[in-house]
N, C-alpha and C positions, 0 to 999 in steps of 0.2 A: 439552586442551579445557576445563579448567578455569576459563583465566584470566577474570577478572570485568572489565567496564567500567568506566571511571570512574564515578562517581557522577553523575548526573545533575542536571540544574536544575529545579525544578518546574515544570512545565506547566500551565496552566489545566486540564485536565482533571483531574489529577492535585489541582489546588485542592479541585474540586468535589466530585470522587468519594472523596478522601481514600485513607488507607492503609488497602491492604487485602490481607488472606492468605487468600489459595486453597487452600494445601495445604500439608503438611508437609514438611521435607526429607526425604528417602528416605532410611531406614535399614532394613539387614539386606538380606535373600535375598526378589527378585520373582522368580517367573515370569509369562507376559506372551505372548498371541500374536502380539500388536501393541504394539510400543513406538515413541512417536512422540517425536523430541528437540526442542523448541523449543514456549515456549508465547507463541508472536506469533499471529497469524490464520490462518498456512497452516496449524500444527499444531493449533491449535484445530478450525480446520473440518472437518480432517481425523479426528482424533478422535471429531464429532460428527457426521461424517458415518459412521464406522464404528459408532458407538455406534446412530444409529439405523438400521442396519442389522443387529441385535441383537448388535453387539460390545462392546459398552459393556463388561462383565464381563472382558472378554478385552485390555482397551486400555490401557496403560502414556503417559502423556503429563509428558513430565519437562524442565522448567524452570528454566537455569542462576538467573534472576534471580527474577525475578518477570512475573505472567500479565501480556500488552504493556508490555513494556518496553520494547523497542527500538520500531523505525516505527510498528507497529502500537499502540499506544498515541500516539502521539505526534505524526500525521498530521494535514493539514487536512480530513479528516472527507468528504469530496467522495466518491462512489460515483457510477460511470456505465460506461456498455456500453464496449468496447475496451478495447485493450491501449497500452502505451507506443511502442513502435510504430507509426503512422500506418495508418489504414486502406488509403489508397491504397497505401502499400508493401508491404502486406501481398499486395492485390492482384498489383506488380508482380511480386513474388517468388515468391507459390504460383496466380496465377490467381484467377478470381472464383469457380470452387465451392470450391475448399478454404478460401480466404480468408473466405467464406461458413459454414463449419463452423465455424469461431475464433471467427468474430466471433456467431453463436448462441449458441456456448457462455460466451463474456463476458458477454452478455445474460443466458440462465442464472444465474449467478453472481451479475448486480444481483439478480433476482428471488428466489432462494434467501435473500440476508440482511433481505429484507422479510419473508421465510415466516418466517423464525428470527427479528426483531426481534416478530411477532406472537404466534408460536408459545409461546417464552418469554417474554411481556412484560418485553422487554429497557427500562430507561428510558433509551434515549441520544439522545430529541431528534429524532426524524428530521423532515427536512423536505423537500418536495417540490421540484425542479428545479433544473438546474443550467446553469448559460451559460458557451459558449465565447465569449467579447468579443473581438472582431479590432482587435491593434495597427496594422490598415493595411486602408489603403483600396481596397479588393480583393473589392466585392462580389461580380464575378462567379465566382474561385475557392468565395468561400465558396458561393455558391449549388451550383455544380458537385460540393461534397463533403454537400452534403444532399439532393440527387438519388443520392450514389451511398449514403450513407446510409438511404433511404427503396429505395432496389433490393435494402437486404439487411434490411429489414423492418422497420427502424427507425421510429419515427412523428417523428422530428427537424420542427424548424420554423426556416424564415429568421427573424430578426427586421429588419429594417432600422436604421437607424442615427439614426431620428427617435425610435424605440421604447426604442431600446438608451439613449439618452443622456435619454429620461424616468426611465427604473428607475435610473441610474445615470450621475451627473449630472457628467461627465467627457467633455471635447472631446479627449482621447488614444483613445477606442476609439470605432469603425465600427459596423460589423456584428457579426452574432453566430447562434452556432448554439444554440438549445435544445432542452433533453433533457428532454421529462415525464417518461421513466422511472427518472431518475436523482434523488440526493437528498444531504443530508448531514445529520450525524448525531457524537453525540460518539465515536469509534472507542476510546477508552478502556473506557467504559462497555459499549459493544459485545464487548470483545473479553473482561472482564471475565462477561457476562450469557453470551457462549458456555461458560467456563470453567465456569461455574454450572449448565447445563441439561446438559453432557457430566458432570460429574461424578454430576448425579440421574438420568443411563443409567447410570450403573455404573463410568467410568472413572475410573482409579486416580489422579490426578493431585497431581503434588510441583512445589512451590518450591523457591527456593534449591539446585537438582538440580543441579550441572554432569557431565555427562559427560566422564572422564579419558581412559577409550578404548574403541574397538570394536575386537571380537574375534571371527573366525569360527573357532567351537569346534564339532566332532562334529554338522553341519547346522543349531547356531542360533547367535544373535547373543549376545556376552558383552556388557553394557554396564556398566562400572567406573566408578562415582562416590564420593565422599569417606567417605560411609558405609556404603559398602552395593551391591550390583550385581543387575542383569536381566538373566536368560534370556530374549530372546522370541524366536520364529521369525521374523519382520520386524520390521525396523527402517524407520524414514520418518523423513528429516533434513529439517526443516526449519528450518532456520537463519536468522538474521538480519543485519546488517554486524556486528555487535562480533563480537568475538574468534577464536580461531582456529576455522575450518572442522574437519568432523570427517572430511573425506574430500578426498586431494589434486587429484580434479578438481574438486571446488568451492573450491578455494583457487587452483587455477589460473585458475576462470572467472567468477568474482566480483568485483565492486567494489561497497565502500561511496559513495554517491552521497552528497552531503549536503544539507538544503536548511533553510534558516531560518525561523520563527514567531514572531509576536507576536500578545499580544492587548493591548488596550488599555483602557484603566478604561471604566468605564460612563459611556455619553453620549449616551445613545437620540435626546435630542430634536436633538441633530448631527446625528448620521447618519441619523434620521429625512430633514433635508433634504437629503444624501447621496446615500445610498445606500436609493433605495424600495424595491426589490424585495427578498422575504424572502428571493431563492436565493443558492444558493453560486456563485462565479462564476471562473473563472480565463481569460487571455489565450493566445493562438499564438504568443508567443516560443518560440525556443528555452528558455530559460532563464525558465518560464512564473512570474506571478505570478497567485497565488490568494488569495481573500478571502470572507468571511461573515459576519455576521450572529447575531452570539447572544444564546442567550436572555434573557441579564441585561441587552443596550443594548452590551454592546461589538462592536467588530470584530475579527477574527482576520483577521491580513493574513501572507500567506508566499509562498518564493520563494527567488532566488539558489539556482544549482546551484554545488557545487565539490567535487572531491574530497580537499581539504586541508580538514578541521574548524576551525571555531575555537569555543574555549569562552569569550572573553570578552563575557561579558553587554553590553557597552557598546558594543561594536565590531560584534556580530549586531545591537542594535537601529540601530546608523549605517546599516547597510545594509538593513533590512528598511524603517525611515524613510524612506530617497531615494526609496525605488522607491514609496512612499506618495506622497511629496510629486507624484512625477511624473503620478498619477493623479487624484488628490486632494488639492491645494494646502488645501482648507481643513480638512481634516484632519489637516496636516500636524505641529500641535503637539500632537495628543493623547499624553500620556502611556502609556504602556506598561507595562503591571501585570505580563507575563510574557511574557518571550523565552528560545526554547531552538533549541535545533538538534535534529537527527533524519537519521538515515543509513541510507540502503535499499540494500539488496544489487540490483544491476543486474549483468544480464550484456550483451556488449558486440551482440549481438543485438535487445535490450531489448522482450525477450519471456520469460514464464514460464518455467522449465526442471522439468518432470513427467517426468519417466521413472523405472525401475530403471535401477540402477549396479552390481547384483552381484545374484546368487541374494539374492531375502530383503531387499536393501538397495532404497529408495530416496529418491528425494528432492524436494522442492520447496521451489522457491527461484526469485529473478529475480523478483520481486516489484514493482519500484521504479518508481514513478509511477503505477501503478494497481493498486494493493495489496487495495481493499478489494471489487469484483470477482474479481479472478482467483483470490484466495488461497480463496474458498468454492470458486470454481469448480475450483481444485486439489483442494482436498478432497475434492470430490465424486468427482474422476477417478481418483482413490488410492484411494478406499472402493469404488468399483465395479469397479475393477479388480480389485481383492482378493479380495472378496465375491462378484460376479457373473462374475467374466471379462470385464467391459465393457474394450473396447479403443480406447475414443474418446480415450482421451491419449495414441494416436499421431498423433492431428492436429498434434500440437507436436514432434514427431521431425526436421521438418528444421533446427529451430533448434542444437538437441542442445547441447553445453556446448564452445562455442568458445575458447582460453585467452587472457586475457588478459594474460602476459606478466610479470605483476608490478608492481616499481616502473617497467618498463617503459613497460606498458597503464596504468598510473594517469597517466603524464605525459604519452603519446597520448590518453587520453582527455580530459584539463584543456584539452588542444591543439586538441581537435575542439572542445571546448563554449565555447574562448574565439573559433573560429572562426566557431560561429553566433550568438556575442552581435554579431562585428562583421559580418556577414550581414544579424542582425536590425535594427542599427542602420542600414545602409547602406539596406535598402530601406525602412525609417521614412519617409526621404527622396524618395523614385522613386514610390511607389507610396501 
């Protein structure tokens, strides 16, 4: 559980917010009621959601690398209701009241990191709304999903495609769904300012932690790191894609998804004629492209799904560029000040996985494509479980932790996502 990631590439956020230590490595003998492994979002929230439920004293939160490192640092900053998952599928699969329950508690979860961006005067930029921009000319589905939208309490809004191609000034996208409740924000700084306000509740929280192994010893958890180990009576894995899983049905039922970013030098008065509108914005491909708006005058433009990483800097911005150009001819030549990659643990379900996995043990994870929802909204469902007996995260029980097979599932699943790229190209064409 050790092994470390490669080194990463800097990230604009990482530009901004600069380097920064949260805690010490752990050394010597903890004990711990609550030891949470992973300091991305889901462990954070969860943390901070036991912490203010006067656990904070009692709460162990330990960190192979540094606090977001992996996705959660590294993300295109976008927060909105739902899961990766399709709403309509969700429906298909559990019905409209349980689907109904999911889709509240995702909502939840927007509204919670507004309470904690206030709470803590967190400074990560937030900004109001966010638009789904339709690759295809298919108003009347889109309308169909803001009707069912607006059935599960949503205040969603059609835009038509006279409005959509004023804010953003691109004859590639139609229609569009918007979300007032929804915003973005720099998720670095975010995930950083949660790290900050759990630690002044009380919890113990360590950098540079890696966990070597868990151990169920005389009814508590041993957790073995390089210098030093924890006693606590629960354990909460919250894991991210890099390195080895600390538990074999999360190594069975995980994939690192990958997806690429750039931001681009400052050009306000460009994209001033652009891009007008101040929200964050992403499209209904499979394989969705997203973009924003920041506060210095650049754009952050991301996208390309693949299970295969690549770390050349030259070769992510070849491909984060096409998919510009195709939207954005005249933004095409802007230079790019920072391109990275970023990999989200998805399970083949592609919905959260919340449960226990053993007396004392559990876990959340399955995070990927709507990360900075669900992961509060984990939190919340782990802390009240714990603490209250709340039992609302068996709403996620029929998902449960499906395997995917290995190098198997990784080359079935590159199989499916190259199947919706030609999907999505073909009906570009028809529709």
């Amino acid at each position: 559980m050790d092994a470390h990631p490669p080194p990463d590439p800097p990230t604009w956020y990482h530009h901004r917010g600069g380097a920064v230590t949260l805690g010490p490595p752990l050394e010597g003998l903890h004990h711990a009621r609550f030891a949470v492994v992973g300091g991305g979002l889901a462990g954070l929230s969860t943390a901070l959601s036991l912490a203010e439920r006067g656990a904070g004293a009692e709460t162990v939160l330990l960190e192979a690398v540094r606090v977001g490192h992996g996705a959660s640092g590294r993300n295109g900053g976008m927060i909105s209701a739902g899961f990766t998952r399709g709403l309509d599928r969700l429906v298909a699969r559990l019905g409209r009241d349980r689907a109904r329950t999911l889709f509240a508690l995702s909502r939840e979860g927007v509204a919670l990191v507004r309470r904690r961006i206030r709470a803590h005067a967190i400074a990560c930029d937030p900004v109001d709304g966010v638009a789904e921009l339709s690759w295809f000319d298919d108003a009347r589905d889109l309308r169909a999903y803001v009707d069912l939208l607006r059935d599960f309490g949503h205040p969603a809004e059609f835009w038509p495609r006279e409005r959509v191609r004023e804010l953003w000034r691109s004859p590639r996208y139609f229609d569009a769904v918007f979300d007032p409740e929804g915003f973005h924000m720099d998720p670095l700084a975010y995930a950083r300012g949660c790290a900050r306000a759990a630690a002044a509740a009380g919890v113990r929280l360590f950098e540079a932690s890696p966990v070597r192994r868990l151990v169920r010893e005389a009814g508590r958890w041993r957790l073995e790191l390089p210098r030093g180990r924890v006693y606590a009576d629960t354990v909460i894995l919250a894991p991210g894609a890099h390195g080895p899983l600390p538990h074999p049905a999360l190594a069975r039922a995980t994939l690192g998804v990958v997806s690429y970013v750039a931001v681009t030098v400052p050009a306000a008065d460009r994209l001033a004629r652009t891009v007008v509108a101040p929200h964050a914005a992403f499209d209904d491909r499979m394989a969705t492209g997203y973009f924003r708006p920041l506060p210095d005058g650049r754009l952050l433009w991301g996208g390309h799904v693949t299970l295969f990483e690549r770390r050349d800097r030259r070769r992510i911005a070849r491909l984060v560029r096409r998919d510009l150009a195709r939207v954005f001819p005249d933004l095409a030549d802007l230079p790019f000040d920072f391109v990275w990659a970023g990999a989200m643990p998805f399970c083949r379900h592609k919905m959260p996985v919340v449960r226990p996995l053993d007396d004392g043990l559990w876990v959340a994870t399955g995070f990927g494509g709507h990360g900075l929802n669900t992961t509060a909204m984990a939190g919340e469902l782990v802390a009240a479980a714990l603490r209250d007996g709340d039992d609302r995260f068996r709403a996620l029980d029929p998902f449960g932790l499906p395997p995917v097979l290995d190098g198997l599932g990784r080359l079935a699943a590159q199989l499916h996502y190259w199947a919706f790229r030609l999907h999505d190209a073909v009906r570009g064409l028809f529709v």
